[in-house]
C-alpha positions as CSV (number, residue, x, y, z in Angstrom):
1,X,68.4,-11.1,-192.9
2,X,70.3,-9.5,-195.7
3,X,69.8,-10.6,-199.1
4,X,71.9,-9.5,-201.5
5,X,71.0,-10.7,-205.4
6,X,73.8,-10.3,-208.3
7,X,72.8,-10.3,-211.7
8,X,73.8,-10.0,-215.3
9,X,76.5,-12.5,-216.0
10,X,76.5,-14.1,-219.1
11,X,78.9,-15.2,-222.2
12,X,81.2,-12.5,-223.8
13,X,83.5,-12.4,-226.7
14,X,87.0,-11.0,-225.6
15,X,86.9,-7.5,-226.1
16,X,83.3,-7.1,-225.3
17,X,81.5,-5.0,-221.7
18,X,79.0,-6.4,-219.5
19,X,77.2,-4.7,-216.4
20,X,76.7,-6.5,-213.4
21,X,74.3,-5.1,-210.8
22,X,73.8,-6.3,-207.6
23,X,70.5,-5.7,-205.6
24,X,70.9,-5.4,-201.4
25,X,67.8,-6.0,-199.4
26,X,68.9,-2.6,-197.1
27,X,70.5,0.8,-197.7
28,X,74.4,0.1,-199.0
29,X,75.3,3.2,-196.2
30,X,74.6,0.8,-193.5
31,X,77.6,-1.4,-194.4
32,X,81.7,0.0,-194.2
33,X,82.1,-1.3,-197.6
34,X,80.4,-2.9,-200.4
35,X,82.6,-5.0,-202.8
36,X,82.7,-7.5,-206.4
37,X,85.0,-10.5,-205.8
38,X,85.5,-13.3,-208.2
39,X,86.7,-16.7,-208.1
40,X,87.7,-18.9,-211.0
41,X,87.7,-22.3,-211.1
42,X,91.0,-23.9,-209.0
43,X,91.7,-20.8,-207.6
44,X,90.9,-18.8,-204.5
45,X,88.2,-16.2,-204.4
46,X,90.3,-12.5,-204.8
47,X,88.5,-9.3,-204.3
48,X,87.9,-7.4,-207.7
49,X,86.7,-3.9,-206.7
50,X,85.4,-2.1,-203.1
51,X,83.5,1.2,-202.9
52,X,83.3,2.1,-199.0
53,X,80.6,4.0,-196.9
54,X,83.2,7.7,-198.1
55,X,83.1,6.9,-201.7
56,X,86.7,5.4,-201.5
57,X,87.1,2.9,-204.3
58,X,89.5,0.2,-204.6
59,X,90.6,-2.4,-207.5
60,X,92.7,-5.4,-207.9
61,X,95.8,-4.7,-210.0
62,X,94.6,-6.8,-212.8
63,X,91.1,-4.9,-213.8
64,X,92.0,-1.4,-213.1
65,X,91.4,1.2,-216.1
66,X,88.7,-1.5,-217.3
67,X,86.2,-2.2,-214.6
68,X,84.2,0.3,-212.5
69,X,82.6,0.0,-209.6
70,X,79.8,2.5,-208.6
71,X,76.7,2.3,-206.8
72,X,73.0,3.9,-206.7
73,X,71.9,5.2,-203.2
74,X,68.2,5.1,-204.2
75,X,67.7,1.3,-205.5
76,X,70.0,0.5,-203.1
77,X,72.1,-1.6,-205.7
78,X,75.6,-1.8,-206.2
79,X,77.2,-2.4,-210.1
80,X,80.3,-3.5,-211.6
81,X,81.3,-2.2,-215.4
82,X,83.4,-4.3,-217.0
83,X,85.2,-3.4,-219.9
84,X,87.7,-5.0,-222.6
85,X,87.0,-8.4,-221.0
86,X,89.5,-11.0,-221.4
87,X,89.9,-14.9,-220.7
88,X,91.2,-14.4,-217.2
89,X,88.6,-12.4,-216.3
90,X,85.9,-15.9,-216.8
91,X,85.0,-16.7,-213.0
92,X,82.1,-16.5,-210.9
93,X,81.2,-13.0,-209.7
94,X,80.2,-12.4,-206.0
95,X,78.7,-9.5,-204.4
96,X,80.0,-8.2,-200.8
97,X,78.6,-6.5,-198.2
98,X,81.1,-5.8,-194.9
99,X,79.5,-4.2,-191.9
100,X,80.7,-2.5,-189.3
101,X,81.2,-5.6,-187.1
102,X,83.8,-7.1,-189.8
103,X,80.0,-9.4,-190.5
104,X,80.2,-10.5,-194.7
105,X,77.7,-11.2,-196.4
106,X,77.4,-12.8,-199.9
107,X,75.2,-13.0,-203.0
108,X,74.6,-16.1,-204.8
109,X,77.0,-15.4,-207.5
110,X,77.1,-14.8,-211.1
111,X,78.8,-16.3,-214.2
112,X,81.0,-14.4,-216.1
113,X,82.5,-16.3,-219.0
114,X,84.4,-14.6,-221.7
115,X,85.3,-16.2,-225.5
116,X,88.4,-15.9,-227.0
């Protein structure tokens, strides 16, 4: 079963960086992709960033040049640095894993919530 376990939400003045991490029970290479996705509340859940199995990284339009996506082969834990936060970016925070038979699989999700 693979567990995947997202952590370091929290509350954020506008402006301000947090680091979300996100902790998968096997090695991230066995998956195509690993991804962040978000969803706010009354609205659908949009992907925010992918990283595939090659390294090739994706973002939505709306965090690119603010958030980075990278990952750490050896813990086996994939992370999100966000930057220059704003309002819109206040949603829940969920961590992705794809595999190579189109299977998803989803972390619990964390809060982000940013202050104006």
């Amino acid at each position: 079963q693979v567990q995947l376990v997202e952590s370091g939400g929290g509350l954020v003045q506008a402006g301000g960086s947090l680091r979300l991490s996100c902790a998968v029970s096997e090695n991230t290479f066995r998956f195509n992709a690993m991804g962040w996705y978000r969803q706010a509340p009354g609205k659908q859940r949009e992907l925010v960033a992918t990283i595939s199995r090659n390294s090739i990284i994706t973002y939505v339009h709306s965090v690119k040049g603010r958030f980075t996506i990278s990952r750490d082969i050896a813990k086996n834990t994939v992370y999100l640095q966000m930057n220059s936060l704003t309002a819109d970016d206040t949603a829940v925070y969920y961590c992705n894993a794809k595999s190579n038979t189109d299977n998803d699989y989803w972390g619990q999700g964390t809060q982000v919530t940013v202050s104006s």
